[in-house]
PyMOL CGO cylinders between C-alpha atoms (Angstrom):
from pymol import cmd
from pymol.cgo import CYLINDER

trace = [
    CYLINDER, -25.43, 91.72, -22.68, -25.63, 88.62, -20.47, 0.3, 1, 1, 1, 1, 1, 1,
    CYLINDER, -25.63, 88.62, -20.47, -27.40, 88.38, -17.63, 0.3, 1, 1, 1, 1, 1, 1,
    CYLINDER, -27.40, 88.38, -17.63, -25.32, 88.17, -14.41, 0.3, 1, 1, 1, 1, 1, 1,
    CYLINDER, -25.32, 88.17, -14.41, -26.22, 84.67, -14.02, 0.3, 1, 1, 1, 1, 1, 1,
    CYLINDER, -26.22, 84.67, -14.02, -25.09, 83.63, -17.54, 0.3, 1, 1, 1, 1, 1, 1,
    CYLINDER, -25.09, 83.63, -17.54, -21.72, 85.57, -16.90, 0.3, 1, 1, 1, 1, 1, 1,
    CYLINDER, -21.72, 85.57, -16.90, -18.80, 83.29, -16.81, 0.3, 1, 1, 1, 1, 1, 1,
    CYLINDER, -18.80, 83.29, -16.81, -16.26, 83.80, -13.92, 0.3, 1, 1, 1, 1, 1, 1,
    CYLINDER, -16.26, 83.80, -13.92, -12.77, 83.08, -14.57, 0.3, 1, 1, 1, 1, 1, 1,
    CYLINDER, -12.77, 83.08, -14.57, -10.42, 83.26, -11.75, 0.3, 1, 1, 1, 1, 1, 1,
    CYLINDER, -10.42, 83.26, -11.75, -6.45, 83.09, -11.83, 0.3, 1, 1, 1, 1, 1, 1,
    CYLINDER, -6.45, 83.09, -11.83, -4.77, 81.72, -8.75, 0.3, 1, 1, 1, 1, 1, 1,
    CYLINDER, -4.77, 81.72, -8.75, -1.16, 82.68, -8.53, 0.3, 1, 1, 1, 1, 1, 1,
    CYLINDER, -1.16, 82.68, -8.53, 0.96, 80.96, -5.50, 0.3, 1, 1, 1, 1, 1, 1,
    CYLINDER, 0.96, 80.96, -5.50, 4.64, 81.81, -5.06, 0.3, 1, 1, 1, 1, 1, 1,
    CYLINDER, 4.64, 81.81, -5.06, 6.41, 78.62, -3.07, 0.3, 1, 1, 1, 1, 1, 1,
    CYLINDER, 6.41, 78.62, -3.07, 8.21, 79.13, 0.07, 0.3, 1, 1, 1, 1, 1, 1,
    CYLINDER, 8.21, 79.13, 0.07, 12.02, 78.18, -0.97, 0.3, 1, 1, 1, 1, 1, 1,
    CYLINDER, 12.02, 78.18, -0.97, 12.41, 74.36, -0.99, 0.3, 1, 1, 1, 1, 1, 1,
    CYLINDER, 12.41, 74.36, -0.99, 8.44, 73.92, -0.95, 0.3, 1, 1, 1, 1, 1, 1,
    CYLINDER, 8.44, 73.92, -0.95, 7.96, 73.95, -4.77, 0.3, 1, 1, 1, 1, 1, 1,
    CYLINDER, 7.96, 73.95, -4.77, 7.02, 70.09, -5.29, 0.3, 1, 1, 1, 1, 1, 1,
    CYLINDER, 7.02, 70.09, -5.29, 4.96, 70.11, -1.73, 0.3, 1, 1, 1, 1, 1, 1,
    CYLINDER, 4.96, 70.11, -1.73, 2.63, 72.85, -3.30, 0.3, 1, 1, 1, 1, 1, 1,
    CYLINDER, 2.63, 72.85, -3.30, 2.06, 71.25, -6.58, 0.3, 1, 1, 1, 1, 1, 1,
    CYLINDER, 2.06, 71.25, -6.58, 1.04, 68.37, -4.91, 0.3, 1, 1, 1, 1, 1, 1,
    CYLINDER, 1.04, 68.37, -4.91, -1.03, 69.99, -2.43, 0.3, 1, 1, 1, 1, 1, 1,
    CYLINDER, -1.03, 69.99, -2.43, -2.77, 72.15, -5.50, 0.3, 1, 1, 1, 1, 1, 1,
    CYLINDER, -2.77, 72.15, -5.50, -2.93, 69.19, -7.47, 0.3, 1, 1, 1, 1, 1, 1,
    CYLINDER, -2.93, 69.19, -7.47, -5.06, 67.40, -4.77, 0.3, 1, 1, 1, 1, 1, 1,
    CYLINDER, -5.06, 67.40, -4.77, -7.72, 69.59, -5.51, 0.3, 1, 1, 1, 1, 1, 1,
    CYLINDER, -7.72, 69.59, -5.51, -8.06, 69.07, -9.13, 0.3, 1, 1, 1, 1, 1, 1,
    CYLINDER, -8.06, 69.07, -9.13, -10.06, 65.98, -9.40, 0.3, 1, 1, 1, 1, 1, 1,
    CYLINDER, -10.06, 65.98, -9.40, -12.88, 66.93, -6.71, 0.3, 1, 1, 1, 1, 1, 1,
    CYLINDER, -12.88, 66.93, -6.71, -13.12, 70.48, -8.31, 0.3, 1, 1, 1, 1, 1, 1,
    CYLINDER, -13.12, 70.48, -8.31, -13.26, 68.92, -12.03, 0.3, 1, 1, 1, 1, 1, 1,
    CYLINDER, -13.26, 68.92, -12.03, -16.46, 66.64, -10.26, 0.3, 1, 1, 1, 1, 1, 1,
    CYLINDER, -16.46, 66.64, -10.26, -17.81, 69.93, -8.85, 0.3, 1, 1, 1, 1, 1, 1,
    CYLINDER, -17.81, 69.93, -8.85, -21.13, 71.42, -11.28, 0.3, 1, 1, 1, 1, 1, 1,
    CYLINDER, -21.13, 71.42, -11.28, -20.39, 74.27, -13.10, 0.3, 1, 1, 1, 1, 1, 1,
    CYLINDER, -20.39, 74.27, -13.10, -16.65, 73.98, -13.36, 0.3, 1, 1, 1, 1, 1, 1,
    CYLINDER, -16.65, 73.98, -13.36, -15.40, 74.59, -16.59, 0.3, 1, 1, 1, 1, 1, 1,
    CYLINDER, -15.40, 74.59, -16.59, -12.03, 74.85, -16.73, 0.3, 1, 1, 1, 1, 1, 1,
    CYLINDER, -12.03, 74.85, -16.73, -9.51, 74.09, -13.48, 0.3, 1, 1, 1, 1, 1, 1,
    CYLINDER, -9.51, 74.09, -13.48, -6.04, 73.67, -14.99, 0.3, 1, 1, 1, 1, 1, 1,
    CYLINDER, -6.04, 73.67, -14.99, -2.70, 73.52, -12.86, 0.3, 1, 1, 1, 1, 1, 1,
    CYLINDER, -2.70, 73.52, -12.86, -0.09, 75.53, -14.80, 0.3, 1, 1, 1, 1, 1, 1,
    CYLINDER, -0.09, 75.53, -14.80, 4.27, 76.32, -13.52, 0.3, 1, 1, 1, 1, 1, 1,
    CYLINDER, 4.27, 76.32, -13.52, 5.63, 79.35, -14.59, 0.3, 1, 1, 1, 1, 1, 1,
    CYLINDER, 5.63, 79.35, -14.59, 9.08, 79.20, -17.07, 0.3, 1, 1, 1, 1, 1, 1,
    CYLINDER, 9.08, 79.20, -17.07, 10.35, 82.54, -15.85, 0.3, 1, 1, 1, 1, 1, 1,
    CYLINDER, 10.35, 82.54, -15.85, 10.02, 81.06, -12.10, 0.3, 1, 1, 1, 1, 1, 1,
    CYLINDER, 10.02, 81.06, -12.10, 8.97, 77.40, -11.29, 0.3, 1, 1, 1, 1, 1, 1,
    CYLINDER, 8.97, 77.40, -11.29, 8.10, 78.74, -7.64, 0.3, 1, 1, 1, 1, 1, 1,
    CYLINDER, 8.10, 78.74, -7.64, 5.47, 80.54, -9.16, 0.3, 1, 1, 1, 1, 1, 1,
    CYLINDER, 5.47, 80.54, -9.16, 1.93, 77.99, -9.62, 0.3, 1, 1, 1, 1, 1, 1,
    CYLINDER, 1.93, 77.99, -9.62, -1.24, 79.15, -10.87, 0.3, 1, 1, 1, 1, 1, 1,
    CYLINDER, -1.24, 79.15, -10.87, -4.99, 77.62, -11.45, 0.3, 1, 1, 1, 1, 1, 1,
    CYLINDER, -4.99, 77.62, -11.45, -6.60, 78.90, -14.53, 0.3, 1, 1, 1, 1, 1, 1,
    CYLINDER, -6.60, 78.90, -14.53, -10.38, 78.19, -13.80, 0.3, 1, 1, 1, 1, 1, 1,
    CYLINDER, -10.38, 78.19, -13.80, -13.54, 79.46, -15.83, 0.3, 1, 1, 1, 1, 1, 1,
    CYLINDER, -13.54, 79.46, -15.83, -17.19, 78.56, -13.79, 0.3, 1, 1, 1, 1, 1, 1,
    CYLINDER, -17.19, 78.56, -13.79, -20.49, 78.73, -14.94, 0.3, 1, 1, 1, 1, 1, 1,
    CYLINDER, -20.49, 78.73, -14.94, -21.13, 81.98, -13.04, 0.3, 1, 1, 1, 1, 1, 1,
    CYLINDER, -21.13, 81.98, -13.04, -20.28, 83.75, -9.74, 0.3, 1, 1, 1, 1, 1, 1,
    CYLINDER, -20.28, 83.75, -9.74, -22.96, 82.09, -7.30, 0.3, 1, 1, 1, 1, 1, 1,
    CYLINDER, -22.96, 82.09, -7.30, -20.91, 78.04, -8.73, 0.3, 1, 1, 1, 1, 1, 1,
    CYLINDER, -20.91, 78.04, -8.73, -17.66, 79.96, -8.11, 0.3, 1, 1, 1, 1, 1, 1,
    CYLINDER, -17.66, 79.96, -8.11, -18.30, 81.43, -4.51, 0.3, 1, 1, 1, 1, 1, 1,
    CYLINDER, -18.30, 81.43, -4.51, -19.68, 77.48, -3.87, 0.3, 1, 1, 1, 1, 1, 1,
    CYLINDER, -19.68, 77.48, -3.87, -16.34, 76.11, -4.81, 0.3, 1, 1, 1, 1, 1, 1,
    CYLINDER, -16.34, 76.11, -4.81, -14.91, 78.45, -3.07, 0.3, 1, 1, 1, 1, 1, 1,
    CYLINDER, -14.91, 78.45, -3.07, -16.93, 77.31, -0.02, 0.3, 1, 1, 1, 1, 1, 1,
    CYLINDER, -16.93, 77.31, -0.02, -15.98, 73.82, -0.16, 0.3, 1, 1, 1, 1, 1, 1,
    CYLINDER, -15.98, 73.82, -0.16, -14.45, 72.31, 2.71, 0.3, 1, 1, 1, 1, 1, 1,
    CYLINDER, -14.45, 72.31, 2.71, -10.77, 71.07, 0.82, 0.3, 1, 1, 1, 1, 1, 1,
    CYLINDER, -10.77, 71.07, 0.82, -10.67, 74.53, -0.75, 0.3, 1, 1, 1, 1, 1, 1,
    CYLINDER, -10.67, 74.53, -0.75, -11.21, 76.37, 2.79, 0.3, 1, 1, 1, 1, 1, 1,
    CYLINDER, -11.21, 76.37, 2.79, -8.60, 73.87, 4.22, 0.3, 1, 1, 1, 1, 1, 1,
    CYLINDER, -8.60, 73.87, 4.22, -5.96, 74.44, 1.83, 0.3, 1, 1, 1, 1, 1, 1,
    CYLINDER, -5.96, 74.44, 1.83, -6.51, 78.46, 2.62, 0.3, 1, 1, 1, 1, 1, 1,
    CYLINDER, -6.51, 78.46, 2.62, -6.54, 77.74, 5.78, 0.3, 1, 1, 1, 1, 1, 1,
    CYLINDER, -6.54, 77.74, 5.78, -4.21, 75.46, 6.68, 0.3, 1, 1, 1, 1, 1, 1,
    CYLINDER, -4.21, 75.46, 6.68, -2.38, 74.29, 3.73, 0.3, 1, 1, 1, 1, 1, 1,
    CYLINDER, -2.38, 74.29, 3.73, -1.02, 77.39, 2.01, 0.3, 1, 1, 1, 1, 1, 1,
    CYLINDER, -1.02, 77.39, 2.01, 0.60, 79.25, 5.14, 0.3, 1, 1, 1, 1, 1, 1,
    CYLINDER, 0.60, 79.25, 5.14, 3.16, 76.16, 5.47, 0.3, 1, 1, 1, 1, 1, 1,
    CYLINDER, 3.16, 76.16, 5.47, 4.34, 76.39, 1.59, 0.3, 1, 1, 1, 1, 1, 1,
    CYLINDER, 4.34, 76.39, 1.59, 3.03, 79.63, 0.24, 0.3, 1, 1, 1, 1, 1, 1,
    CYLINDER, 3.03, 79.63, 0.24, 4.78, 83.05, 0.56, 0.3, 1, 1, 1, 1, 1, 1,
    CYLINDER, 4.78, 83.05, 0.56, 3.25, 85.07, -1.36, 0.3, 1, 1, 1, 1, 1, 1,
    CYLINDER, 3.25, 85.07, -1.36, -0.43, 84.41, -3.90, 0.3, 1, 1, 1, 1, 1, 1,
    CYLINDER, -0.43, 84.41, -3.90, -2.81, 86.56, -5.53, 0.3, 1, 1, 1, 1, 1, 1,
    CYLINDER, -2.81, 86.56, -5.53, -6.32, 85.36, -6.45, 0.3, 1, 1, 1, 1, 1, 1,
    CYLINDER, -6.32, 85.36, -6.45, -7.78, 87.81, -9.15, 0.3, 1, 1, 1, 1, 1, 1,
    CYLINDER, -7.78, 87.81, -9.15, -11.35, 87.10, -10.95, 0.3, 1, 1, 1, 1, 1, 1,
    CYLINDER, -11.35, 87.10, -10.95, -12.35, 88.35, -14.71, 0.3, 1, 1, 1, 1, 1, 1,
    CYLINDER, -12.35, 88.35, -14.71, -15.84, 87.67, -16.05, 0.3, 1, 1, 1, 1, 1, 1,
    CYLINDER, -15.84, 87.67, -16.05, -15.50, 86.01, -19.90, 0.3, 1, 1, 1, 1, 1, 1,
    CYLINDER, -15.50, 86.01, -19.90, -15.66, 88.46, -22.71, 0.3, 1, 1, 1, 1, 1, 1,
    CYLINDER, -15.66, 88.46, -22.71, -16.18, 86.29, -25.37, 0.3, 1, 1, 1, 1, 1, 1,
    CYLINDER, -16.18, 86.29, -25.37, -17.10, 82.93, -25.28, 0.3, 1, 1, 1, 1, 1, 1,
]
cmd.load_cgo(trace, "trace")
């Protein structure tokens, strides 16, 4: 078993557009890629569009472990795009984390 520090966090981010908003929240999610790839510990941070529903856009992200991830999640363009960002273009989202199985 892995220590809890060694535990890798991944976290899916699933954001549901606002009708007509679709483009405006890809762009505002894909604003954060390149400071969060720059961030330590990030692993993975990939921007993905659903088939089934294009309104539907989700992060895939694996971190280091769960004290890198809750920094991230600290950081002041993540807290703004909570904040302030997502009300104006998101209707509905679901953040839900796993810890890594198997390497």
């Amino acid at each position: 078993m892995h220590e809890v520090d060694e535990i890798r966090v991944v976290c899916i981010a699933e954001f549901h557009a606002l009708d007509g908003k679709t483009e405006a929240l890809i762009a505002a999610l894909h604003s954060l890629i390149q400071p969060t790839h720059e961030e330590k510990g990030c692993l993975r941070y990939e921007l993905n569009q659903r088939t089934d529903d294009p309104r539907w856009v989700t992060f895939i992200e694996k971190w280091e472990n769960q004290e890198i991830f809750d920094a991230h999640c600290a950081k002041p363009y993540i807290t703004r795009y909570f904040d302030e960002v997502r009300p104006e273009l998101v209707d509905d989202f679901k953040v839900t984390l796993y810890h890594e199985v198997l390497p």
